[in-house]
C-alpha angles and dihedrals in degrees: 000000000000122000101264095053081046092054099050096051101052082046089062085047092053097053096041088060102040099074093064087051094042092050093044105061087033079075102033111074094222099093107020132166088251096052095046130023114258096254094048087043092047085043089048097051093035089057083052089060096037084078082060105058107079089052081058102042093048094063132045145270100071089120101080140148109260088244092061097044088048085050090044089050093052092046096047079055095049088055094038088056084046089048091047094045086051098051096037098054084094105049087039085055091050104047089039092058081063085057099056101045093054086048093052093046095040103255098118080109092076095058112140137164119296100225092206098047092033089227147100112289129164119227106275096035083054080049099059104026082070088042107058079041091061097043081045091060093036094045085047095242094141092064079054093045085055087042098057087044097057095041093058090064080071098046090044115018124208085252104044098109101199129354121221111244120225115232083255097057092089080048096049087048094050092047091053082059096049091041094056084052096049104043084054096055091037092056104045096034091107100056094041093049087054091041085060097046091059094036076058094047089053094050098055088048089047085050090049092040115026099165081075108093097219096176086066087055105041107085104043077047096053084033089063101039094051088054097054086052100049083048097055093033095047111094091045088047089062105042094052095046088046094053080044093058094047086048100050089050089047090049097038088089092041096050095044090046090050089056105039113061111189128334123240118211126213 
């Protein structure tokens, strides 16, 4: 083989494994369009499928017609989106949690735009969401996040056409789901429930002394006391994110092979 036909064959490998990449960290805020310019992001994520390439070029099926490969881009996409939702459910927990509290305390004024997820956050939802993707990179989570990656290659091929679902894969999706809502409330439970007992405490002042206008004082009141419990919660918050994160990596393969029983090639 000379060094031209080489090249374009690894070429073909190489954009045969980019989509899933691409489609993966499009829905992971981790490299998002707003953290890295669009060329260095493309450069980044392409570096991550190169590794893939010479797995590709060494078996068989590059030679297709343009409308397979187009079907096979779109579903290497489609698998790359189900990959993201699955490893961000924690990260999104965390940095919806922030969301609730600051609804909860009146802050949802101050949203502004999340520059590692691109959209509207409030504050503390902006806080948290950097800071779960720092513990991510210093706990190593992002070489997880590229071994999963890589091993579902393994569990779905680039030339598998279609898996075969088992009866439990409706039941895994709607779990994720459940699981996203749960870990939210799970994780901010504490703050909110002292949040309402002081919200309580100020309606029965407002009801004995009604001349005291308590909405005024209601926010600075919940601010602070979300604060001080942050502050006192927050060590035990982070470890246990940070072990949920790991979890969930460790899990991704797991749950897509539970729900995927065998691929069928065209």
């Amino acid at each position: 083989m000379d060094a031209s036909t080489w090249f374009i064959l690894h070429l073909k490998a190489f954009g045969f494994a980019l989509p899933r990449f691409l489609a993966v960290f499009t829905i992971l805020p981790l490299l998002s369009r707003e953290a890295l310019p669009l060329t260095l992001r493309v450069a980044v994520i392409g570096s991550f499928a190169m590794f893939m390439a010479p797995a590709l070029a060494g078996g068989t099926g590059l030679e297709r017609d343009l409308l397979v490969i187009i079907g096979i881009i779109l579903k290497e996409a489609f698998i790359g989106v189900v990959m993201g939702f699955v490893l961000a459910i924690p990260l999104w927990a965390v940095e919806n949690m922030g969301d609730l509290v600051d609804a909860q305390r009146g802050a949802t004024i101050a949203q502004t735009i999340n520059p590692l997820s691109g959209h509207e956050t409030s504050p503390l939802g902006q806080l948290f969401n950097q800071a779960i993707v720092t513990m991510l990179f210093a706990l190593g989570g992002f070489l997880m996040v590229l071994s999963v990656i890589y091993d579902s290659f393994q569990i779905w091929p680039v030339f598998g056409w279609w898996p075969k679902f088992s009866p439990d894969a409706p039941k895994l999706a709607l779990d994720l789901l459940d699981r996203f809502m749960s870990l939210t409330v799970l994780l901010c439970a504490p703050v909110l429930f002292c949040m309402f007992l002081a919200e309580a405490g100020m309606a029965i002042v407002s009801r004995f002394v009604p001349q005291l206008q308590v909405f005024f004082l209601a926010m600075p009141i919940k601010s602070a006391i979300a604060m001080i419990v942050f502050a006192i919660y927050g060590v035990v918050l982070f470890d246990y994110a940070g072990a949920l994160i790991l979890e969930t990596l460790r899990e991704a393969n797991r749950t897509v092979f539970t729900m995927i029983r065998g691929v069928r090639t065209p």
